[in-house]
N, C-alpha and C positions, 0 to 999 in steps of 0.2 A: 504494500500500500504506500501510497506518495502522495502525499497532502502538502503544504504549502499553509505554513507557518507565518508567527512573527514576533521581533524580538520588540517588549518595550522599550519605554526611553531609560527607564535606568536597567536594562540588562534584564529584564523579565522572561519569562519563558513561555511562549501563551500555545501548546500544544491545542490543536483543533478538535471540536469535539470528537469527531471521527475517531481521531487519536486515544483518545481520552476515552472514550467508551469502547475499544477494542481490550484497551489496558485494564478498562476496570477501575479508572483513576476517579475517584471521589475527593474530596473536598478533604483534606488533611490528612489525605494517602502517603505515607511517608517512600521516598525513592531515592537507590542510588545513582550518579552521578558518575560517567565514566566517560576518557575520554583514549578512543585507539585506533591508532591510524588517522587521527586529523577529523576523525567522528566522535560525537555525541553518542554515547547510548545509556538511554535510563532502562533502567531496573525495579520495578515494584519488590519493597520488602515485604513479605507476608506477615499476615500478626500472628497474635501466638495461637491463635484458634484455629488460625488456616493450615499451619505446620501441624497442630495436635492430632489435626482429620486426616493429615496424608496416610496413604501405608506405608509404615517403617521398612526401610529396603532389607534389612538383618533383623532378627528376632534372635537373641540371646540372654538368657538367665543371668544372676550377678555372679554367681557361682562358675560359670561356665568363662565369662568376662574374665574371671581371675587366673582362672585355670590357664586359658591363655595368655594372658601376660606375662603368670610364671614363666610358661613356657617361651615365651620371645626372650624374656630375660635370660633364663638358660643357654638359649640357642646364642642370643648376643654375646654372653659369657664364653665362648668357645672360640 
């Protein structure tokens, strides 16, 4: 998508609603700010509600957690 923006007079960012409703960007939607290759690119940070809903990519016990640590530790030890 390519929309066609503009910057205020003191450096504002005025993303198009287009934009803006594709992102999901409401009103004190916190975003970060990246810039590579000479590009802008924002980033929506999730809140903590939206992270708690995802499915967790690894499922592991605390017990299991440890187990392997020891064990990197060991293995580092060598």
């Amino acid at each position: 998508m390519i929309v066609e923006g503009r910057v205020g007079s003191k450096g504002e960012l005025f993303p198009p609603k287009k934009i803006r409703e594709k992102l999901k960007l409401k009103p004190n939607t916190r975003v970060i700010y990246k810039v590579k290759d000479g590009r802008l690119i924002v980033d929506v940070i999730p809140s903590i509600e939206e992270v708690s809903k995802e499915d967790k990519p690894v499922k592991i016990s605390i017990r299991e957690f440890y187990e392997f640590r020891r064990e990197l530790s060991r293995n580092a030890e060598q």
